[in-house]
C-alpha positions in Angstrom: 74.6 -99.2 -15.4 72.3 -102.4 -15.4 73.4 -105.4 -16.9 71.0 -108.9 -16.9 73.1 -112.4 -16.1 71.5 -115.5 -17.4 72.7 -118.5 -15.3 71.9 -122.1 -17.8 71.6 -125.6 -16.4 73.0 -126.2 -13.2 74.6 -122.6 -13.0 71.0 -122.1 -11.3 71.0 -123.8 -8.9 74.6 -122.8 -7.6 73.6 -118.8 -8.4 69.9 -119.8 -7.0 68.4 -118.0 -9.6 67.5 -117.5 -13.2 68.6 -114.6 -13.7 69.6 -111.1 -11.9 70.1 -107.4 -13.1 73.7 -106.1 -11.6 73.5 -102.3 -11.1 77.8 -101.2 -11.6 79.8 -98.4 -11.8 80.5 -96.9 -14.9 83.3 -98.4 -16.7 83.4 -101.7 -15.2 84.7 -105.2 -16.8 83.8 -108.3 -16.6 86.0 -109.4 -13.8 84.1 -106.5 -11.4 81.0 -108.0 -12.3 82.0 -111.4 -11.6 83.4 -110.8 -8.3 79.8 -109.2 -7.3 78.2 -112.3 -8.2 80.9 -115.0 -6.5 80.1 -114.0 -2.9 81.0 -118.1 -2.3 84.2 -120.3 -2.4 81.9 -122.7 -4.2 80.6 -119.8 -6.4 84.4 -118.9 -7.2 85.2 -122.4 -8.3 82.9 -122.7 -10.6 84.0 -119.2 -12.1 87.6 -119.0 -11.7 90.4 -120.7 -12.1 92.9 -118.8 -10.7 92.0 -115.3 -9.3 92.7 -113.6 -13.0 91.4 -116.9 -15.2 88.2 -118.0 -15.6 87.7 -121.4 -15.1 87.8 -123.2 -18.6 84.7 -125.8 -18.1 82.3 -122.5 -17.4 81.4 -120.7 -20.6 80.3 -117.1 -20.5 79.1 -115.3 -23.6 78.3 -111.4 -23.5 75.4 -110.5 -26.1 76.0 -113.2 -28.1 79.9 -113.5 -28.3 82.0 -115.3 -26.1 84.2 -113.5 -23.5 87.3 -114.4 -24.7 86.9 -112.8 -28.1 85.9 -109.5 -26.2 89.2 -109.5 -23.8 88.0 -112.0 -21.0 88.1 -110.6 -17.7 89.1 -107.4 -18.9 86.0 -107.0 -21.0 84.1 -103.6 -20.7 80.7 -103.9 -19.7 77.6 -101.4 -20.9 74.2 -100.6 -19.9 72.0 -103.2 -20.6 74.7 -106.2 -21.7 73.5 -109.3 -21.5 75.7 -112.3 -19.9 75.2 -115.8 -19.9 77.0 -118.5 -17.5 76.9 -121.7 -18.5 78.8 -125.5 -18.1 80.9 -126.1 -20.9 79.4 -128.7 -23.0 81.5 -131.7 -24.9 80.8 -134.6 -26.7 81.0 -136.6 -30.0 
């Protein structure tokens, strides 16, 4: 299966790239497309916060709905998802 990863604001420049099409197996979850992409300890950081956490400043939404809602890691992926990495944004 292909799915297409948006990286957003400075999520580009760490990923060096726009965005990529991930070919995976069959049945994979979030967390095997995530390890894929983090192929650096800076990479990881940014991602993780633990090795079965994501890190909680970095917001990732699959087609449209955040992760967390969709089981996090554990998440099942299809052909053709869309995923989006992004810095969590705050303010008031």
């Amino acid at each position: 299966m292909t799915i297409k990863v948006k990286f957003l604001a400075y999520f580009r420049d760490i990923f060096g790239e726009r965005e990529r099409e991930v070919r995976l197996a069959g049945g994979s979850r979030l967390r095997d497309l995530l390890k894929v992409l983090c192929t650096t300890a800076e990479r990881e950081k940014y991602i993780f916060a633990e090795e079965e956490k994501l890190n909680p400043q970095t917001v990732i939404i699959m087609n449209g709905m955040p992760v967390e809602s969709l089981g996090g890691l554990t998440a099942p992926l299809s052909d053709g998802d869309i995923i989006a990495i992004f810095p969590y944004l705050g303010g008031g």
